[in-house]
N, C-alpha and C positions, 0 to 999 in steps of 0.2 A: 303375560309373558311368563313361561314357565322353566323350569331346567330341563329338562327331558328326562328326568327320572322323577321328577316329584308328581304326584297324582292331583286331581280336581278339577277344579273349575278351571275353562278357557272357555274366555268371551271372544265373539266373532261380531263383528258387524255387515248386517245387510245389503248397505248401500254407504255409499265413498261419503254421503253428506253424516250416517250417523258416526261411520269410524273416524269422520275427523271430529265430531263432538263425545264422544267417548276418548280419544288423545288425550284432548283439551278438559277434559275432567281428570286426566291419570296425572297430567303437566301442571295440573294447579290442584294438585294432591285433595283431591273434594271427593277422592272414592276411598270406603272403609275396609280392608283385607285382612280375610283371619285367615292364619295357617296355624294346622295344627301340629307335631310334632310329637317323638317321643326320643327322649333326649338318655344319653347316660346322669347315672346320679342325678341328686337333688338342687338346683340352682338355689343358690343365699345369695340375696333374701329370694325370697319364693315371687316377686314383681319386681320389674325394673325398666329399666331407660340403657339400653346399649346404642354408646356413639361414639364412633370409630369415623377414618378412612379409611378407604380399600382403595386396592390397583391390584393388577395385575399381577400374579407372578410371574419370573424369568421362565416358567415354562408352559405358564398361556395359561394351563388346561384350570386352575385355581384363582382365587382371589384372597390379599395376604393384608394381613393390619398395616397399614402405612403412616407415617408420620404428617402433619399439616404442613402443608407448602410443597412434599414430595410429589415429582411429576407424577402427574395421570393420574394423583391420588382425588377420590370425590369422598366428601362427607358422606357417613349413613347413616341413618338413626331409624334403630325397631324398637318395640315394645316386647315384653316376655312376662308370663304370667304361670306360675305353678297351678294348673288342675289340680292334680293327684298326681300320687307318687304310690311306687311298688316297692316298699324299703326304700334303702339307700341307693338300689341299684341302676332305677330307671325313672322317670320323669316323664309322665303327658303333659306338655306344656304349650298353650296357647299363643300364638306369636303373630304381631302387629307391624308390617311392613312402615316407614313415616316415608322414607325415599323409598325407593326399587333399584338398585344394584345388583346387577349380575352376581349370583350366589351370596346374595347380603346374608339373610338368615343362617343359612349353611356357614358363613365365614363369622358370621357373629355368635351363632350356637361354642364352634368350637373357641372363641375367645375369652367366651368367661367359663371354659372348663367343664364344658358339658356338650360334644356334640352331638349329632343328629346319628340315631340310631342305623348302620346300615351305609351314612353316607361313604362312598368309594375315595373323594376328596379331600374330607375331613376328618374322619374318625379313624384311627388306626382300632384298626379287629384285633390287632395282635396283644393289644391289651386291656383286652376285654373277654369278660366269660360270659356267652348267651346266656340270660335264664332260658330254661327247656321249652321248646317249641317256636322261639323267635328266627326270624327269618333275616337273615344279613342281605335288607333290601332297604333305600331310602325309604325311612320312617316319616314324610314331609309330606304336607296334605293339603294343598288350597280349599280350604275348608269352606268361606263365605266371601261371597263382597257385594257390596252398597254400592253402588254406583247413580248418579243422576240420571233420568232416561235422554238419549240424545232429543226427545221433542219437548225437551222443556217442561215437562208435565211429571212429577211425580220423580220416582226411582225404580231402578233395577236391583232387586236381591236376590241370593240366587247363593245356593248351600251346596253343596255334595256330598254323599255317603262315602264313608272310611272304603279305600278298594281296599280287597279278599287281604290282603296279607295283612294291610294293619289292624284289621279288623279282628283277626284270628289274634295278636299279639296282645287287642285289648281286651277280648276275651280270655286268650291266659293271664292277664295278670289284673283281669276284675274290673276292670276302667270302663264305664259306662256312659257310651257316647251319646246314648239320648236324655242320659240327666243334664247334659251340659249342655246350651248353645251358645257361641259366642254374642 
């Protein structure tokens, strides 16, 4: 499940027997998701544990930090991990889905003061200075996932290439997507 502006991987299943055993791996959290990102500024410390609730906001289109016990509020919790950084300015940052939450990472980027380059939702453009050549497009990338094979045998891995725009962005600012894999 993806946002409709985030780029990568979308898994399909075959037949109605594996997409209920692929469910049933997503519902008892047994598959591993890496998104990649490039965030404003530097995240302190450079790994972390963000856990929050989310709900919805009063006008739907977002998802807002919410208090515990507050209606329709669900716990989330992602991981985050500083790659490399371009200065102070921008951040590749590595990010580990624990639940899935409609716009979790996007709503957790921007909570600890760093969000997602590009996003329409969360980052205000208005203050922020492109570095030269960047593209005011979600910078969010289903980069990998680990999942069990629905026949019981083995696992599904299964990577994708940075699309054209972030890839142009990590090109201008030096970040080298096949030194790294999650």
């Amino acid at each position: 499940r993806l946002d409709r502006e985030t780029s990568g991987i979308l898994l399909l299943a075959k037949t109605r027997k594996a997409a209920q055993s692929l469910s049933k791996s997503f519902r008892a959290r047994q598959t591993r998701k890496i998104y990649w990102a490039l965030v404003a500024g530097v995240p302190k410390p450079r790994q972390g544990r963000i856990s929050t609730y989310l709900t919805r906001d009063e006008d739907e289109e977002r998802m807002r930090i919410a208090r515990h016990g507050e209606t329709d509020a669900q716990h989330s919790v992602s991981l985050y991990s500083v790659v490399e950084n371009a200065g102070p300015k921008v951040s590749w940052v590595s990010l580990r889905p624990i639940t899935g939450r409609t716009h979790q990472l996007r709503a957790h980027a921007a909570h600890i003061g760093h969000p997602i380059i590009g996003d329409p939702k969360y980052f205000n453009i208005e203050n922020f200075e492109f570095p030269g050549g960047l593209q005011n497009k979600l910078h969010l990338h289903a980069r990998r996932i680990v999942i069990p094979h629905p026949s019981g045998r083995g696992s599904i891995d299964i990577s994708a290439p940075l699309p054209a725009h972030m890839q142009q962005s990590w090109n201008l600012l030096g970040f080298d997507a096949a030194q790294y894999d999650p």
